[in-house]
Every structure is written in C-alpha cells, then in structure tokens.
N, C-alpha and C positions, 0 to 999 in steps of 0.2 A: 879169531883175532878181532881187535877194536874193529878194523876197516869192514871186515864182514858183517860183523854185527851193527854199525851203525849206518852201511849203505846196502843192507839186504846185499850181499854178493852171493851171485849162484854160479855153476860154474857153464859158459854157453860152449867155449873151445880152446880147445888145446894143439900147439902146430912147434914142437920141438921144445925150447927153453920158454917160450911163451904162451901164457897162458891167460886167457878171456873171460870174464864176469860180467852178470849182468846186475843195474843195480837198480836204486829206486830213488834215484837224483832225477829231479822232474825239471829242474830248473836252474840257470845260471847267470847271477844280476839278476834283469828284468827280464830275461828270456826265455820261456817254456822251452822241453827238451823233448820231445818224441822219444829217445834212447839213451842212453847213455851208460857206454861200455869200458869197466877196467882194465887194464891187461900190465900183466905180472911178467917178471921176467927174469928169471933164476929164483922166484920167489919174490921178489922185491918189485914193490911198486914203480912202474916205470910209464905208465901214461893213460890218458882215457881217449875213447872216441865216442863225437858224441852228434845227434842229430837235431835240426831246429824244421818244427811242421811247415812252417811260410815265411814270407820274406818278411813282414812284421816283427817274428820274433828271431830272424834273419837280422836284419837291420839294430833291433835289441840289444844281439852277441857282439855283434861289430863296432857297434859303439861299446860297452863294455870293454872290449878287449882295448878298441883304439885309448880309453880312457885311461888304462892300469900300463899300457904295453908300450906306448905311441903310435905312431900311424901306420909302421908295421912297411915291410915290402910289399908293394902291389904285382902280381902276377898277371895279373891280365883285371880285367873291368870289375869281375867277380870274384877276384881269389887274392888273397892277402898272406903274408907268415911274419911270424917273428920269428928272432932270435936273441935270449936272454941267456946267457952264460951257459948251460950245459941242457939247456930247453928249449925244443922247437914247437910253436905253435904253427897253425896252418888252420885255414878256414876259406870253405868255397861255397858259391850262393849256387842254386840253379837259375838256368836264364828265365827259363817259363813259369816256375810256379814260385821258386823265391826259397826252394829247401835249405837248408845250411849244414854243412858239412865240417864238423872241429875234428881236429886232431892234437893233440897235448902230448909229447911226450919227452921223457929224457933223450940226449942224444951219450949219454954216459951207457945205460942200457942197452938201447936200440940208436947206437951209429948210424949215420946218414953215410954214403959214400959223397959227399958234398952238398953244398946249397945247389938246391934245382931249382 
C-alpha cells in the first residue's frame, strides 16, 4: 500500500482486529520522535502511538499540538487530550526525565467508553 511504502511499516503486533506497525517517522513539527507506532484496525487506519526522548522535544509536541488543536483538556500538570470530531489525542510528559507519550486515534475505530 501507499502508507507502507512511504512510512516503511513492518508489522510489530497483532491483538484481535488490531493491528501494529512500526515506521520510520522520526519527527512531528519541531519534535524528534524515538517511535512512532501505526495501528490498523479492521484494515483501516485508525491511529498512531508515538514517543518523544525529553522534555525539549516534549515541550516541541505540546506546543505543536496546542498550536493546530488549542489548549486541549489538562488532565493533570503533565497530561493533556483533545477532542476533535471523531479524534482523540492524548499526550503525557514524564515527571523526571520529560518523555512524552502521544496517542492519535479515531474514536470511529477504536471507541472510547467515554472521556476519562
């Protein structure tokens, strides 16, 4: 498929309808990415998960996001989400060394049992 071919996807795991890729997106905006993982779901793209090395490129994704998303619900000091029509983001910092943790996905997909 286009998606494989232009984002190197391999296949890391599979857990029922869904299904996990690894790719070779190194970065998002200004933000370097340690990981950054597809996942498919009946076939169909339905979201990525994705890791940031420090709170530098921590702080990068969050502006980024605040900038496209707006300021987003704050969960606590370190964790933030949105929600844009049938799309839930989520991102959390670590307290100690500043990791960052994204979550992108449809909720058409992968339903949420509600906002947590």
């Amino acid at each position: 498929s286009v998606m494989q071919e232009r984002f190197d996807l391999r296949p890391v795991k599979e857990q029922g309808a869904t299904a996990q890729y690894s790719s070779n997106v190194s970065s998002l905006g200004e933000a370097d990415l340690n990981d950054c993982q597809f996942e498919f779901t009946d076939g169909k793209f339905s979201g990525i998960a994705a890791t940031t090395p420090g709170k530098a490129d921590s702080d990068r994704l969050l502006q980024w996001l605040k900038s496209r998303f707006g300021p987003g619900e704050s969960m606590d000091p370190l964790g933030w989400q949105w929600f844009k029509g049938e799309t839930h983001i989520w991102f959390d910092m670590s307290k100690s060394g500043g990791e960052g943790w994204l979550y992108w996905y449809s909720l058409e997909f992968q339903p949420m049992k509600g906002r947590q």
